[in-house]
MDAnalysis code that builds the backbone (N, CA, C; Angstrom):
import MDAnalysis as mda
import numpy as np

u = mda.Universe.empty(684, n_residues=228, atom_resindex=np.repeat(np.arange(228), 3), trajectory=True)
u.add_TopologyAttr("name", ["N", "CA", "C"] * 228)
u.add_TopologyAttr("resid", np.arange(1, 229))
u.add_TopologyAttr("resname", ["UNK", "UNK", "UNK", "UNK", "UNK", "UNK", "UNK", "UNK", "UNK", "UNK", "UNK", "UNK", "UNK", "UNK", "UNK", "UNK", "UNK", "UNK", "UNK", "UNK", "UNK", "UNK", "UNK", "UNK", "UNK", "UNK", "UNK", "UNK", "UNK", "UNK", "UNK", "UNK", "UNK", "UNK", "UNK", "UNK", "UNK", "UNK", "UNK", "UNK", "UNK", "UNK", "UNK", "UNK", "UNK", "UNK", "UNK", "UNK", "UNK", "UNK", "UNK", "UNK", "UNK", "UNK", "UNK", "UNK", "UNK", "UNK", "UNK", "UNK", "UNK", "UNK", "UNK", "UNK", "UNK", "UNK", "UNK", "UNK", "UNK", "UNK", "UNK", "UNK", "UNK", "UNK", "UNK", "UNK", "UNK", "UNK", "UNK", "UNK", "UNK", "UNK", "UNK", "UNK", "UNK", "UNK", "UNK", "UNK", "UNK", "UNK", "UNK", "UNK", "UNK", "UNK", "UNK", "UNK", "UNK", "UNK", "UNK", "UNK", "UNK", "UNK", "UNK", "UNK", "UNK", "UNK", "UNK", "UNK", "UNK", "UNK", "UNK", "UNK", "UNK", "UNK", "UNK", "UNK", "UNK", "UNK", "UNK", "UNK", "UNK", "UNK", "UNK", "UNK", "UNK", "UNK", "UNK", "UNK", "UNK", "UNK", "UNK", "UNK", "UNK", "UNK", "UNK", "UNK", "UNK", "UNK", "UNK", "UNK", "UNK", "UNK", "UNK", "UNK", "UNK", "UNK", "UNK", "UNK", "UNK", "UNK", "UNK", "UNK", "UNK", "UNK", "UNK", "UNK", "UNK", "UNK", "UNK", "UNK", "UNK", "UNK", "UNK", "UNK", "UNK", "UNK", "UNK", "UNK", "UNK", "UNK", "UNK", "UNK", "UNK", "UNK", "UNK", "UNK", "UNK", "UNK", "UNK", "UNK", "UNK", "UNK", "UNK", "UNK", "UNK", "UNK", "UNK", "UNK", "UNK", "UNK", "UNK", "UNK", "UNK", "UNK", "UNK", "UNK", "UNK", "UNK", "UNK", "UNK", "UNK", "UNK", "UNK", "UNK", "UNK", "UNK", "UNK", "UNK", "UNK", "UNK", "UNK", "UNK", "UNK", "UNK", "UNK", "UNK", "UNK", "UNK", "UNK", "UNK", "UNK", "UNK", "UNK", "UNK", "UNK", "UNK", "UNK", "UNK"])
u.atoms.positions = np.array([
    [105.982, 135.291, 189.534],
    [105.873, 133.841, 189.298],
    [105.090, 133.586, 188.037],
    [103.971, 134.223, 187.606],
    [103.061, 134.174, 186.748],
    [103.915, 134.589, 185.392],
    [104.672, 135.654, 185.642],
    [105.217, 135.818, 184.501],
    [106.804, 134.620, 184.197],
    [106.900, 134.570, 184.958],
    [108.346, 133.556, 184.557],
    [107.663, 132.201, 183.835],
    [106.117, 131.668, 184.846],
    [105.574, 130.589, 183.777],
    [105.365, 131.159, 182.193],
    [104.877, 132.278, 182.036],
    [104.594, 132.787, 180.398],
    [105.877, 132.650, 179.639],
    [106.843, 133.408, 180.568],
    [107.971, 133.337, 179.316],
    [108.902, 131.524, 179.488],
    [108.590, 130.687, 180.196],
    [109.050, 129.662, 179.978],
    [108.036, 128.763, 179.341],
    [106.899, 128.634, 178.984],
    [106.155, 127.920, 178.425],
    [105.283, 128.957, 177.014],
    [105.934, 129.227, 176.432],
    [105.165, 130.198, 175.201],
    [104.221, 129.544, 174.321],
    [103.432, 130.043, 173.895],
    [102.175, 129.401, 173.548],
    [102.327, 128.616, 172.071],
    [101.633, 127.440, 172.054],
    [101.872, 126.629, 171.334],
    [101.564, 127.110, 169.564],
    [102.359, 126.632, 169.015],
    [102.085, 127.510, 167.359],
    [101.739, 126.365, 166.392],
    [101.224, 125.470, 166.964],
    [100.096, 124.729, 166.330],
    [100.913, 123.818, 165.033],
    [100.407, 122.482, 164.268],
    [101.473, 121.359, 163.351],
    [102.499, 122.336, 162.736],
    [103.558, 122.095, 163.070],
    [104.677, 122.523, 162.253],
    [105.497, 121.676, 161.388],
    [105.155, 120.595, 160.050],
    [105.563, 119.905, 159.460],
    [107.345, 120.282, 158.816],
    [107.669, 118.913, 159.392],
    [109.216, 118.846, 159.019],
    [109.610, 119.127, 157.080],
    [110.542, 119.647, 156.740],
    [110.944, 119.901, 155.215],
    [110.661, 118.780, 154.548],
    [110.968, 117.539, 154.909],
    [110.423, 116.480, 154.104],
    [109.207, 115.670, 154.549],
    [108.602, 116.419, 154.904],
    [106.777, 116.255, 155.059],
    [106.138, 117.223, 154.327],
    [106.944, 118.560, 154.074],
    [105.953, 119.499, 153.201],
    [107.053, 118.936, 152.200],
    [107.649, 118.669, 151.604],
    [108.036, 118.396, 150.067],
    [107.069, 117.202, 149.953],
    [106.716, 116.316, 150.592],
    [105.430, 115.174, 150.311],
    [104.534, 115.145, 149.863],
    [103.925, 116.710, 150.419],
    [102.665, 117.150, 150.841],
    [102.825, 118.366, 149.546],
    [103.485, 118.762, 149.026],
    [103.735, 119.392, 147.758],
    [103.490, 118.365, 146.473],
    [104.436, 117.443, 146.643],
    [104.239, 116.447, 145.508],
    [102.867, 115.808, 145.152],
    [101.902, 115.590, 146.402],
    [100.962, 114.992, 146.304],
    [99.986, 116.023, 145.846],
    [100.300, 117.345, 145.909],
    [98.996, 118.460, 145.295],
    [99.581, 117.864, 143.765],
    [100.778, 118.222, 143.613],
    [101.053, 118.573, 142.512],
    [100.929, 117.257, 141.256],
    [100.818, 116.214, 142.114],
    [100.591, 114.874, 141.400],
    [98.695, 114.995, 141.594],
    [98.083, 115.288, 142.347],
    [96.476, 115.729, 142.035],
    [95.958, 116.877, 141.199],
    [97.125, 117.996, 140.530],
    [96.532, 118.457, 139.781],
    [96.861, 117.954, 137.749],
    [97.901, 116.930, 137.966],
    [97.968, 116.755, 136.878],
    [96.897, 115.156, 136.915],
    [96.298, 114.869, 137.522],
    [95.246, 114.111, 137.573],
    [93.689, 114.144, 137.287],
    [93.946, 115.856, 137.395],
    [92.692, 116.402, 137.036],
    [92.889, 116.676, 135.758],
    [93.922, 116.894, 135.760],
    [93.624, 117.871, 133.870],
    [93.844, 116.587, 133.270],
    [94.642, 115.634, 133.631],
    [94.497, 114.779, 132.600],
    [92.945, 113.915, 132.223],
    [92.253, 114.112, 133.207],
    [90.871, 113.431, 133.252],
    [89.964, 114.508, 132.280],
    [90.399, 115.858, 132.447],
    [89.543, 117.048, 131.619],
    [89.525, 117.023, 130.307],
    [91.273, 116.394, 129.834],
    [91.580, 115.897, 128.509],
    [91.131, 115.259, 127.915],
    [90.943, 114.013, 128.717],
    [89.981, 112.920, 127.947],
    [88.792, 113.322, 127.895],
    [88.104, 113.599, 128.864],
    [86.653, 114.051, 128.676],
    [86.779, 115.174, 127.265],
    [87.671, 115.849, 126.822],
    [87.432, 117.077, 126.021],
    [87.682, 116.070, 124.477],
    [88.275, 115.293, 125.049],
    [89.050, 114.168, 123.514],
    [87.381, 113.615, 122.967],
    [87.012, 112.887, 124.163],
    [85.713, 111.833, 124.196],
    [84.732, 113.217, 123.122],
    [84.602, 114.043, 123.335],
    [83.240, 115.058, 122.902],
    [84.281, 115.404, 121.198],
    [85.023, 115.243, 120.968],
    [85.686, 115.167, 119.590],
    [85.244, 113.892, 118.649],
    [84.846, 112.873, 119.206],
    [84.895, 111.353, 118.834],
    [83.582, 111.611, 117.789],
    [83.649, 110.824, 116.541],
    [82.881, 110.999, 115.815],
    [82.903, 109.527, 115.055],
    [82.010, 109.189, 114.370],
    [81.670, 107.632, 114.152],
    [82.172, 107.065, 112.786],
    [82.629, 105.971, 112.643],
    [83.447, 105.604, 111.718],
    [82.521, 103.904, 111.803],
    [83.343, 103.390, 110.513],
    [82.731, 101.847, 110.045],
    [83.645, 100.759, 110.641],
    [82.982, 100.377, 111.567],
    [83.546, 98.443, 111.477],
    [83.208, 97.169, 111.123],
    [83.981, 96.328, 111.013],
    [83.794, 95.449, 110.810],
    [83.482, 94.255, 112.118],
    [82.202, 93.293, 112.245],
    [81.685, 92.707, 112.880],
    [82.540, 91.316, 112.820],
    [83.095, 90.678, 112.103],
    [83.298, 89.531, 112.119],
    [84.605, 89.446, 110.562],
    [85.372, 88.309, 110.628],
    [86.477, 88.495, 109.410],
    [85.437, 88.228, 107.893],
    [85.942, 88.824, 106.834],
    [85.136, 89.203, 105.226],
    [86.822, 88.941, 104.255],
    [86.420, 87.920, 104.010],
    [87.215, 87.844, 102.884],
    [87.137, 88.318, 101.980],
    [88.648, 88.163, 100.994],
    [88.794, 88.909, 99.509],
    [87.546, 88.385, 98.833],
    [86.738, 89.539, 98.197],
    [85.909, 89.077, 97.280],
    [84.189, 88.957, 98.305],
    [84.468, 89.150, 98.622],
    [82.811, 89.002, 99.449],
    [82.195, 90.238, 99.621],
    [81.335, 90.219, 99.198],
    [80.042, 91.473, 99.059],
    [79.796, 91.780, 100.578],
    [79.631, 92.917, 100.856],
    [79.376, 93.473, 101.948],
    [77.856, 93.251, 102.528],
    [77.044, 92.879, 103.752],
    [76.153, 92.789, 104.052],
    [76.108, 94.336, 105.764],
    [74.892, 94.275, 105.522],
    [74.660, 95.418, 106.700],
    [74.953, 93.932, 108.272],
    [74.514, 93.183, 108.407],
    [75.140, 92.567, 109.689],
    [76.419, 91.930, 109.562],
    [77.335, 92.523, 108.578],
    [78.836, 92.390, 108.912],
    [79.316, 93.628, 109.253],
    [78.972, 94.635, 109.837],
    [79.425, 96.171, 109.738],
    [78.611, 96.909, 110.983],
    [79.571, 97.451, 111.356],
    [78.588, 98.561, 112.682],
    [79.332, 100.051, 112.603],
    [78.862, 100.821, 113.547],
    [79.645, 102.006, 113.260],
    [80.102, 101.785, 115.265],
    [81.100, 102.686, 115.256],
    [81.972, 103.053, 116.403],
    [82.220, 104.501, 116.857],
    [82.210, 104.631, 117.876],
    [82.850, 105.908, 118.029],
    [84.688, 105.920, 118.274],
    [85.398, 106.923, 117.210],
    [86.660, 107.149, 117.657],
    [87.250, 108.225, 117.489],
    [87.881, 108.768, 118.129],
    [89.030, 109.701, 117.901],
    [89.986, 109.871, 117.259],
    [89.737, 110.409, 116.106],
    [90.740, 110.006, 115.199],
    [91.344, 111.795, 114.222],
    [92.565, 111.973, 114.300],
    [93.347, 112.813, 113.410],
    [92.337, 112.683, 112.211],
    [91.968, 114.009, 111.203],
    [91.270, 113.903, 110.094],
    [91.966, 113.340, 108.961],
    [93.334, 113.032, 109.343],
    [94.049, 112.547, 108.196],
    [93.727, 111.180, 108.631],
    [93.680, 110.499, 109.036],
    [93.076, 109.357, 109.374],
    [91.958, 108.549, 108.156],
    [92.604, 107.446, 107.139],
    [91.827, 106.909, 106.578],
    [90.673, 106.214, 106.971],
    [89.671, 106.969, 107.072],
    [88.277, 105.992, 107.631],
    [86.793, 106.660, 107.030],
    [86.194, 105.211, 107.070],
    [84.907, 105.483, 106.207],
    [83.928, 106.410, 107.229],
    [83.475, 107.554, 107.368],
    [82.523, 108.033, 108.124],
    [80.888, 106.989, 108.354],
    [80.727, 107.031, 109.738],
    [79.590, 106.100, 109.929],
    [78.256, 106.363, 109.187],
    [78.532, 107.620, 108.522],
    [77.046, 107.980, 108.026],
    [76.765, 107.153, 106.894],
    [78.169, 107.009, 106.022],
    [77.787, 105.752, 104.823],
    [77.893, 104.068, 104.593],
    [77.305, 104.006, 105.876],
    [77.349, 102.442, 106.518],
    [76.501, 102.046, 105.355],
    [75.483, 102.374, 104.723],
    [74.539, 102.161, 103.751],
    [74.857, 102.123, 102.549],
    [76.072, 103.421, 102.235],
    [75.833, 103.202, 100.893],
    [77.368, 102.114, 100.956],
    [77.664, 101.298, 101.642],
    [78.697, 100.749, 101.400],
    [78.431, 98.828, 101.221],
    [77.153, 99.083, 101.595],
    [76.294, 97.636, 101.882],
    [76.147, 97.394, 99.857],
    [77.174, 96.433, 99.710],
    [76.710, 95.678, 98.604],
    [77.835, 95.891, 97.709],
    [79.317, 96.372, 98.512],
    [80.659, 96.978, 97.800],
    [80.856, 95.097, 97.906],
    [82.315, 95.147, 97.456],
    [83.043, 93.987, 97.618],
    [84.061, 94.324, 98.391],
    [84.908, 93.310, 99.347],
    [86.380, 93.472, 99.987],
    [86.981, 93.743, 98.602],
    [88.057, 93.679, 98.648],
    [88.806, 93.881, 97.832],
    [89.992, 93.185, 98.668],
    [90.307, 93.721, 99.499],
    [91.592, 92.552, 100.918],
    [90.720, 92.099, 101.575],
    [91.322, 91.228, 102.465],
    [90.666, 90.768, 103.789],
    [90.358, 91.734, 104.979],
    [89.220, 91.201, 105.297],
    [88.727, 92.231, 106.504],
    [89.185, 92.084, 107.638],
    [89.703, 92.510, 108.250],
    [89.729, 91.136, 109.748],
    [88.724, 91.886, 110.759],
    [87.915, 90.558, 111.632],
    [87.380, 91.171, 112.344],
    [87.516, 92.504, 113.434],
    [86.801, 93.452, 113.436],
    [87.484, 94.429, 114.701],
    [87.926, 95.798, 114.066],
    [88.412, 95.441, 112.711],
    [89.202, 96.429, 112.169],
    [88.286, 97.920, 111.465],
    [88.930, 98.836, 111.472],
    [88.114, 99.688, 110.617],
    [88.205, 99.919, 108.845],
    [86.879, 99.829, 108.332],
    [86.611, 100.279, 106.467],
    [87.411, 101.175, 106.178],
    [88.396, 100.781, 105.051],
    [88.679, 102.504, 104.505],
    [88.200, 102.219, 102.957],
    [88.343, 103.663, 102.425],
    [87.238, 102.933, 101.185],
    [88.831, 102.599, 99.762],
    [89.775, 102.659, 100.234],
    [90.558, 101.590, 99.346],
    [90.689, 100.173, 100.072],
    [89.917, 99.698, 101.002],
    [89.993, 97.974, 100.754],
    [88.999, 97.625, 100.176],
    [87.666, 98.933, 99.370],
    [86.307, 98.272, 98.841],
    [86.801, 98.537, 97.256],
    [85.895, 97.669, 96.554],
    [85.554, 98.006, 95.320],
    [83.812, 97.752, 94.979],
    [83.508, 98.327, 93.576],
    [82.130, 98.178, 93.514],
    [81.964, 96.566, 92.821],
    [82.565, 96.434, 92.186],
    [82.755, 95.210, 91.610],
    [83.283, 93.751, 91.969],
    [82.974, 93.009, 91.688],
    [82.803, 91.973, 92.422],
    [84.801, 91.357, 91.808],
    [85.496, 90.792, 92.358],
    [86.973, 90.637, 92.235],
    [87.596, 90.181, 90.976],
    [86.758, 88.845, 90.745],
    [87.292, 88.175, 89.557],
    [86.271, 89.189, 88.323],
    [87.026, 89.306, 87.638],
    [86.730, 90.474, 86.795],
    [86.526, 89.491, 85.264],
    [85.491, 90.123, 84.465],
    [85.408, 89.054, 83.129],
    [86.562, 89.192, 82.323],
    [86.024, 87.770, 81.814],
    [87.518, 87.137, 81.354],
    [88.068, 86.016, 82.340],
    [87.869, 86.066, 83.286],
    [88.841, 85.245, 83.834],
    [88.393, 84.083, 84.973],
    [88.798, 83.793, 85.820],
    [88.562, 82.419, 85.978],
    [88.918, 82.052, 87.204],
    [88.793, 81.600, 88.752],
    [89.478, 81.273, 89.844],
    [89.922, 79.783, 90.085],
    [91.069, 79.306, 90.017],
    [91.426, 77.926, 89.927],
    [92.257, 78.019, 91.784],
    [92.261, 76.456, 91.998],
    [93.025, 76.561, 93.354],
    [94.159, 75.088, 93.060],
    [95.058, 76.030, 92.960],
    [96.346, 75.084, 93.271],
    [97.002, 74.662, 94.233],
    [97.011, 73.330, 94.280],
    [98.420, 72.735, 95.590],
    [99.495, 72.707, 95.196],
    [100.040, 73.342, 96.168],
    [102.003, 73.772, 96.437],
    [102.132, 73.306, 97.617],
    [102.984, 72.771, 97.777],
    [103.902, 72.016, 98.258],
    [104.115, 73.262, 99.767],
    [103.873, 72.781, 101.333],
    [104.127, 73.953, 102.623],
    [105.578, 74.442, 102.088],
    [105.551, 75.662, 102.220],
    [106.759, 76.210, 102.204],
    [107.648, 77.025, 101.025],
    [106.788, 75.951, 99.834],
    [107.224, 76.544, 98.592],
    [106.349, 78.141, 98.148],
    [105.484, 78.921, 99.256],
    [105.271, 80.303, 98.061],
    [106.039, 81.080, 99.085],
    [106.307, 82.053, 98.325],
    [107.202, 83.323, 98.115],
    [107.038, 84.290, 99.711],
    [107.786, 84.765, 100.402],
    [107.420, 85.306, 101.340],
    [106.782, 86.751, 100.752],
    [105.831, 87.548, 101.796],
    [104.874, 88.583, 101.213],
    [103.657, 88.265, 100.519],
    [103.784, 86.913, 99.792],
    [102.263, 86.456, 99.201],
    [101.474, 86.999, 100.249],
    [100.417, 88.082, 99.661],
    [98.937, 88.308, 100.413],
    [98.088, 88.637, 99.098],
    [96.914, 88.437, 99.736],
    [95.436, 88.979, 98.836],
    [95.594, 89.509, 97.143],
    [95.591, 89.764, 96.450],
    [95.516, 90.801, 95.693],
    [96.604, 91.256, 94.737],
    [97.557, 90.584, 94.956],
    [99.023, 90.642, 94.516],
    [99.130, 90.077, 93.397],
    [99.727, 90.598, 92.687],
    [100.315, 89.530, 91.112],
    [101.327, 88.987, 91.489],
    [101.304, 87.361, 90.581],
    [101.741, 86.313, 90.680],
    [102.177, 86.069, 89.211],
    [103.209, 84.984, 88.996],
    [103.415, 83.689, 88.366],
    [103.696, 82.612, 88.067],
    [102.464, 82.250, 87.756],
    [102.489, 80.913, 87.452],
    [103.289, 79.606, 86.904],
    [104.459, 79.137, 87.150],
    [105.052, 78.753, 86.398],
    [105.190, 76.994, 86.260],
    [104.527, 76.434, 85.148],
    [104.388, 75.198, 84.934],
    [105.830, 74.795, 84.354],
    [106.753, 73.437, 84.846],
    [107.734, 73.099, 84.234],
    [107.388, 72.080, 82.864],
    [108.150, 71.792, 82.108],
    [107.965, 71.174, 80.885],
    [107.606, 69.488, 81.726],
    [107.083, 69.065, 80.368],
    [106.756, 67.602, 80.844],
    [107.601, 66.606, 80.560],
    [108.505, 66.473, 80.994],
    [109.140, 65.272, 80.339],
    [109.545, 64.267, 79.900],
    [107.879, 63.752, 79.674],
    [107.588, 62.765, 78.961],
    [106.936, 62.961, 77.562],
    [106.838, 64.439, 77.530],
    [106.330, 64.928, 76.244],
    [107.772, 65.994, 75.284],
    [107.799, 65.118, 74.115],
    [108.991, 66.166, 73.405],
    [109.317, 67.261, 73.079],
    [110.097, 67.636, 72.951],
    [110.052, 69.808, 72.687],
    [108.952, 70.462, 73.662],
    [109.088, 70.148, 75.067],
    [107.924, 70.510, 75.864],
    [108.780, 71.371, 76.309],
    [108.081, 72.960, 76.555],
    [108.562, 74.050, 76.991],
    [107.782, 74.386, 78.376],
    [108.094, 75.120, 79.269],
    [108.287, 76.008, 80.402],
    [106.865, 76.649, 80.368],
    [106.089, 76.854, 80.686],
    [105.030, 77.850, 80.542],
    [104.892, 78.300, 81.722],
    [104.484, 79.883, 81.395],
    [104.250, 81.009, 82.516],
    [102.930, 82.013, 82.537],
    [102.061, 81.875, 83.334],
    [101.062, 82.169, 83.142],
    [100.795, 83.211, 84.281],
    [100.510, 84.594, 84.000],
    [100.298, 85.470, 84.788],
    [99.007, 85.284, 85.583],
    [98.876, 85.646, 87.065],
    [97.380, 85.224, 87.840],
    [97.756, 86.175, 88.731],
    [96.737, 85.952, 89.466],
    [96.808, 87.083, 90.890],
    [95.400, 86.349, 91.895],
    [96.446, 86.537, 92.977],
    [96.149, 85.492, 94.094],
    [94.685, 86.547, 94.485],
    [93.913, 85.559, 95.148],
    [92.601, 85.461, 95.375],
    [92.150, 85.544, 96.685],
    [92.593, 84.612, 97.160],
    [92.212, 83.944, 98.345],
    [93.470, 83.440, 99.444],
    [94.196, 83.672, 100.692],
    [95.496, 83.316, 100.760],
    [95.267, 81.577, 101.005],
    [96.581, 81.675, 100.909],
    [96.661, 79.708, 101.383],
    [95.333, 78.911, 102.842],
    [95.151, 78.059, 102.296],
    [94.536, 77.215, 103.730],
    [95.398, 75.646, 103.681],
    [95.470, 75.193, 104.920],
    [96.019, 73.865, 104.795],
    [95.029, 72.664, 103.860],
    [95.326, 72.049, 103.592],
    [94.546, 70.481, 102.913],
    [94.702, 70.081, 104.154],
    [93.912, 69.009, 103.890],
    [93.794, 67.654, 104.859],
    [94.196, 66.546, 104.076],
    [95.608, 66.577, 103.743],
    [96.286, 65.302, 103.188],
    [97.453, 64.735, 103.865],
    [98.015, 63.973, 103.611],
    [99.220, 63.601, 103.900],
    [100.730, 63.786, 103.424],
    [100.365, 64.708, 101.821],
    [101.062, 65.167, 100.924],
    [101.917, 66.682, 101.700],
    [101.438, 67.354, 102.724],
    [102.227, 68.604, 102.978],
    [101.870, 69.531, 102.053],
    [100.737, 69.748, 101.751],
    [100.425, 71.087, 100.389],
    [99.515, 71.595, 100.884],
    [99.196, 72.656, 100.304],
    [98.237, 74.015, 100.689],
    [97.659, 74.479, 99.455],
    [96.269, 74.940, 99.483],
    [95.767, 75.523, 98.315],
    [95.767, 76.864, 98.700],
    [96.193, 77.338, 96.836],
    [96.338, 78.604, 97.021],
    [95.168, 78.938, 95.371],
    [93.911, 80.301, 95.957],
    [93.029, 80.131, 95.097],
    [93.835, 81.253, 94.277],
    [93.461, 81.350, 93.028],
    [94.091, 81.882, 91.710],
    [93.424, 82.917, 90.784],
    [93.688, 83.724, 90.435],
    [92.805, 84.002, 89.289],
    [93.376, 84.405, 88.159],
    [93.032, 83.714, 86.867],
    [93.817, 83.457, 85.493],
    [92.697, 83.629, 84.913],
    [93.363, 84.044, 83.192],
    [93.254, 83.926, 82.079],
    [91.808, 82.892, 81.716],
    [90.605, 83.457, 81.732],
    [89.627, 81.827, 81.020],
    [90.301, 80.989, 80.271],
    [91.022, 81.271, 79.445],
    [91.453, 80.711, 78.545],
    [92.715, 79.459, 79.268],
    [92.837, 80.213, 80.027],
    [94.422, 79.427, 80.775],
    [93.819, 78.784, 82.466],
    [92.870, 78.364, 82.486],
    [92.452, 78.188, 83.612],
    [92.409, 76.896, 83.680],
    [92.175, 75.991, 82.405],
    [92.134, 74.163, 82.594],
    [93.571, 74.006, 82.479],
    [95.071, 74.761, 81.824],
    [96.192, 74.431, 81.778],
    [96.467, 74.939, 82.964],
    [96.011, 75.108, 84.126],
    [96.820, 75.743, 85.453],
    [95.723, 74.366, 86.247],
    [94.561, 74.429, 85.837],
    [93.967, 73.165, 86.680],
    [94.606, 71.814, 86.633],
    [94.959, 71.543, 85.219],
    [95.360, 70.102, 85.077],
    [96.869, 70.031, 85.229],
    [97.801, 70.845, 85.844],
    [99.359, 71.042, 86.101],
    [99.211, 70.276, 87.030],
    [100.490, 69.342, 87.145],
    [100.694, 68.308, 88.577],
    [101.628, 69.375, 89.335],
    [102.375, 70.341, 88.609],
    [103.437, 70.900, 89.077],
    [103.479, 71.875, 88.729],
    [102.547, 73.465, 89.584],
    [103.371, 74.729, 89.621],
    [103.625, 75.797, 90.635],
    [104.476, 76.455, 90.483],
    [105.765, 77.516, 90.990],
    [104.927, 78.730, 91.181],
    [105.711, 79.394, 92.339],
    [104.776, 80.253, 92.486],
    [105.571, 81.674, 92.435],
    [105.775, 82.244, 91.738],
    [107.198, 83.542, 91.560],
    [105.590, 84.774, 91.990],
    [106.286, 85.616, 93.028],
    [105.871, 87.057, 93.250],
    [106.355, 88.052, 92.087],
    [105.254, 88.669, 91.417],
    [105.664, 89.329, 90.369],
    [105.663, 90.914, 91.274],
    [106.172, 91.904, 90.465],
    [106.238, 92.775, 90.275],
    [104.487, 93.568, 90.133],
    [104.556, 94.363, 91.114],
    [103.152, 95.010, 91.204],
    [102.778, 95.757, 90.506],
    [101.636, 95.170, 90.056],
    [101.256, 96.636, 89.169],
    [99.524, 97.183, 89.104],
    [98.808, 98.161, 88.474],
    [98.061, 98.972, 89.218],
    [96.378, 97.938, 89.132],
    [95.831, 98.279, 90.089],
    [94.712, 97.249, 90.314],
    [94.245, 97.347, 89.217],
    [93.298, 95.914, 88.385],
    [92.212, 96.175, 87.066],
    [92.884, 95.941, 86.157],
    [94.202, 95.560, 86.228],
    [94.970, 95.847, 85.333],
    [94.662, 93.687, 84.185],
    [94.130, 93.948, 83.260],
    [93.617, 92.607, 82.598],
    [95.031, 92.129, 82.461],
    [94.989, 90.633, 82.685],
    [95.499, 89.392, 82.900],
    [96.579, 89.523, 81.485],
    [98.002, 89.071, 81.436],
    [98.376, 89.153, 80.042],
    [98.431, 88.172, 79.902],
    [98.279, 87.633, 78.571],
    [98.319, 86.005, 77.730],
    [99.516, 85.126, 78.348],
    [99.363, 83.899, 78.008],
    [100.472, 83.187, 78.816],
    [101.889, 83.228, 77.864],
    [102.653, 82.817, 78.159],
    [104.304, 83.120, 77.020],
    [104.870, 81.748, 77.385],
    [105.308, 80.977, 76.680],
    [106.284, 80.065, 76.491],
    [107.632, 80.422, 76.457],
    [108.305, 79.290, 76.855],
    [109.812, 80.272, 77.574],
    [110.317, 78.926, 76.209],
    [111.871, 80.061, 76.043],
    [112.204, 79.268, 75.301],
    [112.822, 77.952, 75.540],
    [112.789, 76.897, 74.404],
    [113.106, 75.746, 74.703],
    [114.620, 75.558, 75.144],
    [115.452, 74.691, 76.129],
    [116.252, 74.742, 76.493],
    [117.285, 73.859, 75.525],
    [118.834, 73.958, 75.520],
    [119.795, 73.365, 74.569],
    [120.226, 73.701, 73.715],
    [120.816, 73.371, 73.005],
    [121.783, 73.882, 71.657],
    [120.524, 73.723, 70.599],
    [120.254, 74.981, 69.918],
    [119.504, 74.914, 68.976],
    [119.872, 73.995, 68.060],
    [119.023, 73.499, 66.835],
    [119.488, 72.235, 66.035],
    [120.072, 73.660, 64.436],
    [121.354, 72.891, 64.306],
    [121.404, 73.574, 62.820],
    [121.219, 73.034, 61.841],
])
C-alpha cells in the first residue's frame, strides 16, 4: 500500500515556469543588463567632461566682453569641437563679440575679436527700410549695399552705391510708417549721404574676408541716350 502511494504521488519538483514565462524572465535580465552598462557609460562620459565658456545672458555685435556676462560649464565634448577652454575665461574679458551672443550658448574664439567692430575710418548710421524690404540671410557682420536712388527733383542726378556692413540686425520702430532700423557701418566720409537719404536699398553683397576697409562709394551711370 505504502508503495503504490509513492509511485502514484511522486515528489514534488518545485516552480516549473511555462516557455513564455522564462522568455519574460530572460528579457527582463537582459533588458537589466543593458541598463547597467548604459548607466556605467554615462558615469565614464561625466569623468571625461572638461570646462568650456558660456555665455550668461544675450551680447551683441560689438560689445566688449565683461567677466559677469560669462561662466564656465562642464561638457562633453569631441576635441574637434570648437570651444573656448574654461581656463581662459580671463583672458577673454575685454575681447569684443564680433556676432551675436545668444544667451546659453558656448564662446568660440572666431565670434571674438580684440578690437572693438567699427574699425577707424568709419562710421555707424541707422537706416529705415521699409518691413520686408532687406534681403533674406541679412545677419551681423555681412557686407551690404547701400543703394540710394537718384533724386528727381535734382538734374543729372545719378544712382549712388555705397558699400557698408551691417552692424546691428533690424529692430522694429514704433511708427506707423511699417519700417525697421537697420544699424550700418560706412565710409566717414559717406555717413551724412546715407544719413540724410529718404530712400535706401538694401542689396546683400558678396562676402568677403573680415577687416577688409570699406571701398569708396561709385556713381552708377546716368541713365538714357547719351547727348551727342
Amino acid at each position: 500500500m505504502t508503495s503504490d502511494n509513492a509511485a502514484n504521488h511522486p515528489e514534488a519538483r518545485g516552480f516549473q515556469p511555462t516557455k513564455r514565462r522564462r522568455n519574460r524572465i530572460a528579457a527582463g535580465v537582459a533588458l537589466a543588463a543593458v541598463a547597467i552598462g548604459g548607466n556605467a557609460l554615462i558615469y565614464a562620459q561625466l569623468n571625461d567632461a572638461e570646462p568650456a565658456i558660456q555665455v550668461v545672458r544675450d551680447v551683441p555685435a560689438g560689445e566688449q566682453l565683461t567677466s559677469d556676462m560669462l561662466r564656465t560649464v562642464e561638457i562633453d565634448a569631441d576635441s574637434s569641437v570648437n570651444v573656448i577652454d574654461g581656463d581662459e575665461l580671463e583672458s577673454i574679458v575685454g575681447s569684443y563679440a564680433k556676432v551675436r551672443l545668444v544667451s546659453g550658448s558656448l564662446v568660440t574664439w572666431e565670434a571674438l575679436q580684440n578690437s572693438p567692430l567699427v574699425s577707424s575710418g568709419s562710421a555707424v548710421v541707422a537706416i529705415q527700410v521699409p518691413d520686408g524690404a532687406l534681403p533674406v540671410g541679412l545677419r551681423e557682420q555681412v557686407p551690404i549695399e547701400l543703394v540710394i536712388p537718384p533724386d528727381r527733383g535734382v538734374a543729372d542726378s545719378t544712382t549712388t552705391v555705397i558699400s557698408a556692413r551691417v552692424v546691428a540686425l533690424p529692430t522694429p520702430s514704433n511708427n506707423a510708417l511699417g519700417t525697421q532700423s537697420l544699424s550700418v557701418e560706412v565710409a566717414t566720409g559717406e555717413a551724412a549721404t546715407v544719413a540724410a537719404a529718404d530712400d535706401v536699398r538694401v542689396v546683400l553683397s558678396e562676402p568677403t574676408l573680415s577687416g577688409t576697409p570699406l571701398d569708396e562709394p561709385t556713381q552708377a551711370e546716368p541713365t538714357g541716350e547719351p547727348e551727342s
